[in-house]
C-alpha positions as MATLAB code, in Angstrom:
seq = 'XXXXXXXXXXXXXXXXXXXXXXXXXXXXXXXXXXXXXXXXXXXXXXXXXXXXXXXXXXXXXXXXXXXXXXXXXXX';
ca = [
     -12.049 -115.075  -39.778;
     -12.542 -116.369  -36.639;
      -9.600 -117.283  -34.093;
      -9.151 -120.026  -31.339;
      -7.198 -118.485  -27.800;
      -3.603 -120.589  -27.466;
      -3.640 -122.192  -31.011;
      -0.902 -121.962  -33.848;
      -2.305 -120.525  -37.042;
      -0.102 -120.629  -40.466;
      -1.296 -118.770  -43.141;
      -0.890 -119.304  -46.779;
      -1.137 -117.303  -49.908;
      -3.025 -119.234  -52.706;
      -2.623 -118.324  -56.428;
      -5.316 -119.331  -58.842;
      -5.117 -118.889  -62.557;
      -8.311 -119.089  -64.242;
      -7.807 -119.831  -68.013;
     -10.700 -118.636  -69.971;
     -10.674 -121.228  -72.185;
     -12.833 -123.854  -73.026;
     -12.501 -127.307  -70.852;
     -10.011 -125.446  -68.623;
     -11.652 -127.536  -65.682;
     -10.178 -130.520  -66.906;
      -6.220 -129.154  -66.023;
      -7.714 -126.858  -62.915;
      -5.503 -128.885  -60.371;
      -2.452 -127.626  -62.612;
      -3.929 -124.035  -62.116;
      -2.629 -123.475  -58.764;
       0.026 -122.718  -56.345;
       0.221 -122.206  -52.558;
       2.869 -120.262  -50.719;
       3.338 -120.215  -46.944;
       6.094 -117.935  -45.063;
       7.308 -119.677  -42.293;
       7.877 -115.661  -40.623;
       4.228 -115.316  -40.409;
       3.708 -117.692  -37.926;
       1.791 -116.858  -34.761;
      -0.669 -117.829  -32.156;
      -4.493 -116.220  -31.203;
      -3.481 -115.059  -27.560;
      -6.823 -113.737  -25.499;
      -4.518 -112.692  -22.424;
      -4.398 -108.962  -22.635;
      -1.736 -106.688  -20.925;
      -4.050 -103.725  -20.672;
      -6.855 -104.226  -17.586;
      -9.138 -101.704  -19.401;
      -8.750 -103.776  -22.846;
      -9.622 -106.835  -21.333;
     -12.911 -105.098  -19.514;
     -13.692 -104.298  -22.967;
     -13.727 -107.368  -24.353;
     -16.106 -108.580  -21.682;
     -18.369 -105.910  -22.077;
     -18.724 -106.660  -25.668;
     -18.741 -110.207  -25.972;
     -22.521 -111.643  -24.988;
     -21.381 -115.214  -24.231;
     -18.764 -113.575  -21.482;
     -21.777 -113.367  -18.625;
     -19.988 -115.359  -16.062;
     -17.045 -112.813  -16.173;
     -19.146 -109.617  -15.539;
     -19.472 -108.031  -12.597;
     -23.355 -107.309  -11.023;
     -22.443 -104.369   -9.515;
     -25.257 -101.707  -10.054;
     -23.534  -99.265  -10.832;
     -22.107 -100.372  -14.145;
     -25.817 -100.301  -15.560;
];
């Protein structure tokens, strides 16, 4: 799953029913049922609290170049 910075996700619960009979297709959009909590809510924050965290992240993530330092002696 991958998560935009400063966006609002909400995410649902689907329930699918797969009947094992035959020509079940043809009723499949009766087969269903989606559920959404409006308590689970949130949005993708990238602003960390934690200095060290947020290093981290930059160390780990290849497209974050033009954040790193070029300090020799972090090779």
């Amino acid at each position: 799953m991958i998560l935009n910075s400063m966006h609002r996700y909400q995410p649902r619960f689907h329930v699918v029913y797969v009947d094992p009979a035959p020509n079940s297709h043809l009723n499949a959009y009766r087969n269903f049922c989606s559920f959404s909590f409006h308590e689970t809510r949130f949005m993708a924050v990238t602003a960390y609290q934690n200095h060290r965290i947020t290093q981290l992240k930059i160390a780990s993530n290849p497209f974050a170049k033009g954040f790193r330092t070029t300090d020799p002696q972090d090779r």
